[in-house]
N, C-alpha and C positions, 0 to 999 in steps of 0.2 A: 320732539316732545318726550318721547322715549327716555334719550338719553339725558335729558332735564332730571324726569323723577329719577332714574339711577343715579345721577350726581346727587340727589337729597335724601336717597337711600343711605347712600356712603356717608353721604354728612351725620345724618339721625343714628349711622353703626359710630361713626366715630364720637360723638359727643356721648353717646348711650357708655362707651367702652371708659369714656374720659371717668365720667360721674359713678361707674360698677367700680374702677379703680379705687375714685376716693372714699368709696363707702367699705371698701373691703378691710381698710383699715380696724374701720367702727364693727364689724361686726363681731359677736359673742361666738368662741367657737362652743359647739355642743356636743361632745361625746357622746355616744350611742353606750360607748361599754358600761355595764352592768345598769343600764337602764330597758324596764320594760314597755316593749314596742309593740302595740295589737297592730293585726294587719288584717284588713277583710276582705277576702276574696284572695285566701293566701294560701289557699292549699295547691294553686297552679298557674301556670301565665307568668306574668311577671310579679305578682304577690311573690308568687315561691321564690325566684330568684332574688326577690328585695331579702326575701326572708332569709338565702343562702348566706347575702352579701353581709346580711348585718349579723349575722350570726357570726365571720368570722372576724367581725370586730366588737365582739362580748357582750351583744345586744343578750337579752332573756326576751323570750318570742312567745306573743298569743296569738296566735291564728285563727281566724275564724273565716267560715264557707258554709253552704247549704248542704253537703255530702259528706257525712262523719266517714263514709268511707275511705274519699279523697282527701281526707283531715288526717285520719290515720295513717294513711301511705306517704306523707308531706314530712307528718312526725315522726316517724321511724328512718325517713331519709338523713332528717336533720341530726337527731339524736346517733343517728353513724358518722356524723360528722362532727362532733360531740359539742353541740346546741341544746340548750336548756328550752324544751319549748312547754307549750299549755294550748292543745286545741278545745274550742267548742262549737259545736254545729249549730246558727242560728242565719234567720233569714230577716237582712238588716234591712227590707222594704217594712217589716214592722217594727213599731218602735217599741213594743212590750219585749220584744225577743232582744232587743239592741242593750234596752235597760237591762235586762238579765246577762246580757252576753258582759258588758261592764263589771257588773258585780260578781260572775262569775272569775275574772280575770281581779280583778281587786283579789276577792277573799284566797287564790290562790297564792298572786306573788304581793302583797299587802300594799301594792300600788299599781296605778299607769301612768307611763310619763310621757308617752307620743304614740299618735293615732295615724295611722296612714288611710286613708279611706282608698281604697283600690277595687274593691266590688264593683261592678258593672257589668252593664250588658250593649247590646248592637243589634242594632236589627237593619239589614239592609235592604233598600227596593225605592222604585218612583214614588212620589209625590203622591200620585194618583192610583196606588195599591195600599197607601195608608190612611185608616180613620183615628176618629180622638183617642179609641181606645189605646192606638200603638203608644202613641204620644206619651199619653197619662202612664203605659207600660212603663216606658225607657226614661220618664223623670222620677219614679218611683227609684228604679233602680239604682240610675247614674246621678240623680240630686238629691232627692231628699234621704236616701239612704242615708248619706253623709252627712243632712244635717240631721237626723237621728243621734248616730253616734258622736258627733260632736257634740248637740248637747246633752247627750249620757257622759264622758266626758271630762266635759266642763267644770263641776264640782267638785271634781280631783283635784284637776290644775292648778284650780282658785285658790282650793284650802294648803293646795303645798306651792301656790305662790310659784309656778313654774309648770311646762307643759308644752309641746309640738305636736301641730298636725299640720300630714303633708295630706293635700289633696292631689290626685292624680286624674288631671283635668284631659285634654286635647286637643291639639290643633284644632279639631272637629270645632275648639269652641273658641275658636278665634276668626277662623273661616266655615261658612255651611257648604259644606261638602254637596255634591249632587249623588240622590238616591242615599241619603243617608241623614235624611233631616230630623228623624225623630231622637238621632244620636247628637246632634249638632246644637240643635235645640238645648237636651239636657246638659251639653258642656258650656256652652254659655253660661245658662244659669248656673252650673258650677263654679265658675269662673266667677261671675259676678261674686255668687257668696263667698267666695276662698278668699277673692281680695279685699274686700270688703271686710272681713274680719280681722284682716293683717294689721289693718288698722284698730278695730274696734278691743282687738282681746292684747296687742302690745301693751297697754298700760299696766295691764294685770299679769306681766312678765308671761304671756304663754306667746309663741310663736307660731308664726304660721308659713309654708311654704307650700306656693300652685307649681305644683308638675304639667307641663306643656309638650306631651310623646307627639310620636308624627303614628304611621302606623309601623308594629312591631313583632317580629317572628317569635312569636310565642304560642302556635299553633290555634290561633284564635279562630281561624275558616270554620271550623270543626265547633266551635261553640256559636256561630253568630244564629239571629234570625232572620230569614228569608224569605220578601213579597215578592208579587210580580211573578216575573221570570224566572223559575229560579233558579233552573241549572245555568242560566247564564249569569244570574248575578250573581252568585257562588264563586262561578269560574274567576269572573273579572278581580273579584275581592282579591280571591286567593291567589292570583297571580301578581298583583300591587302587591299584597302582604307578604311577598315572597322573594321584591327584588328588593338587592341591598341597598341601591340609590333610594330607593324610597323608602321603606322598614329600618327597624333597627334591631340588632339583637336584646331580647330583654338582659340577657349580664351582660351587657352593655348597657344596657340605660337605666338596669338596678346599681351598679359602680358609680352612676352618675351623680344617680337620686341619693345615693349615703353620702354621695362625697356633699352636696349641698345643702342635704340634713345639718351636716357636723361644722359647715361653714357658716351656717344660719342664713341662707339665702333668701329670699322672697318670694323668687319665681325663677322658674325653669325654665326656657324651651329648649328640647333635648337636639335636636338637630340642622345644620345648616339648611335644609330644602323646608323644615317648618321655618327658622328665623327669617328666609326669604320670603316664605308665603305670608306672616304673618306681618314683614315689613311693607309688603306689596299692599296688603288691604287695608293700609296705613295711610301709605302714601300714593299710590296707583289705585282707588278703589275700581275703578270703571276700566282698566287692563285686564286685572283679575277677572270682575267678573267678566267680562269677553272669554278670558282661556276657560274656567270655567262651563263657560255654554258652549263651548267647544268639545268640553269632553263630556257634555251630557248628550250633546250629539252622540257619541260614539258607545254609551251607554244602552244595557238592555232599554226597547220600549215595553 
């Protein structure tokens, strides 16, 4: 039975690899250089390194984060690296600050041309350590942040008839992770909305490209939130988040994300252990979840 769904694994890699061939022809490549890229949640993590990577291919860079501090220390890195950048400190769960953060970056470089939504947050712990409030927390942050900024936006794109936004989605929202549901939750819905408009905003020449990370050594242990248990659920994060079979380095997966930018892709998943997870709950849904409740077994109670 097993090795059935592996043989239609292989089949669905290889017809999937057939039809990415024929379309690579079709696609518009997109230069990044001297186009202005807002980036939120860019003053660290993998923000920053997107922000390294496209720096050193002539992107001009708006940054935006909740700590003008860690905005300033992002900027002064860059600009030693001699990167044109523009930070502002706004808090992209509201969307009066998002509208401003826009207009801000407009009146500076007299446009935007691509949006990366990268802001987010994590909150780790059981099922049964979270109320509605985390939920509502972590969709604030991880979904509708994004669609804030996208439609601040959007009337950019429109009037110059051209525009990219990458959203930087998650495995989390392909598969619901165990003890990590308020995050999984809001990547789905990520998900939903990113491709969903791949569709809807193509007619009106703006593209759109879903980022699909697995987990990524970006010192994120140190930023996440934690129910439950918590020096155990700490531990376990941060030891996943820290082997290289399963993480990835973010310049590594910010080299990735430009290279897909500039190819005009649609969707990403950055790593062979998500592509397999994500072909497994495709095609093995009831495997999955087995391994799954296996490792929620072995998970703080």
């Amino acid at each position: 039975m097993i090795f059935g769904k592996l043989a239609k694994i292989a089949l669905l890699a290889a017809v999937s690899g057939a039809m990415i061939g024929m379309q690579r022809s079709k696609r518009r490549k997109l230069s990044v250089e001297g186009k202005v890229v807002l980036i939120t949640g860019g003053s660290r993590g993998l923000g920053f390194a997107l922000a390294q990577e496209l720096a050193t291919r002539g992107a001009l860079l708006a940054l935006c984060g909740r700590s003008d501090e860690h905005l300033q220390l992002a900027k002064q890195a860059l600009i030693e690296r001699g990167a044109e950048v523009f930070v502002y400190p706004a808090d992209v769960t509201d969307p009066q600050q998002v509208d401003i953060l826009v207009q801000q970056v407009v009146g500076h470089y007299g446009r935007v041309d691509v949006l990366v939504n990268n802001a987010g947050a994590m909150l780790v712990g059981p099922h049964a350590a979270m109320d509605s409030e985390d939920y509502k927390k972590i969709m604030d942050n991880n979904c509708w942040s994004s669609l804030y900024c996208i439609q601040a936006v959007l009337p950019h794109f429109t009037a110059q008839s051209a525009g990219q936004v990458v959203n930087i989605a998650s495995i989390g929202g392909k598969i619901a992770v165990p003890h990590m549901l308020p995050y999984s939750v809001s990547k789905f819905a990520l998900l939903g909305l990113s491709q969903g408009l791949t569709a809807e905003l193509a007619p009106a020449g703006i593209d759109v490209l879903t980022v699909v990370p697995s987990l990524m050594r970006t010192g994120s242990p140190l930023n996440i939130g934690v129910k439950g248990s918590h020096k155990l659920e700490y531990a376990w994060f941060k030891i996943a988040d820290s082997l290289p079979f399963v993480s990835q380095s973010a310049a590594r997966a910010a080299s990735a994300i430009a290279d897909g930018m500039e190819s005009g892709k649609k969707e990403m998943v950055l790593t062979l252990p998500a592509k397999v997870a994500a072909a497994l709950q495709g095609l093995c849904p009831k495997f999955l979840s087995g391994t799954l409740t296996l490792v929620n077994r072995v998970l703080p109670r």
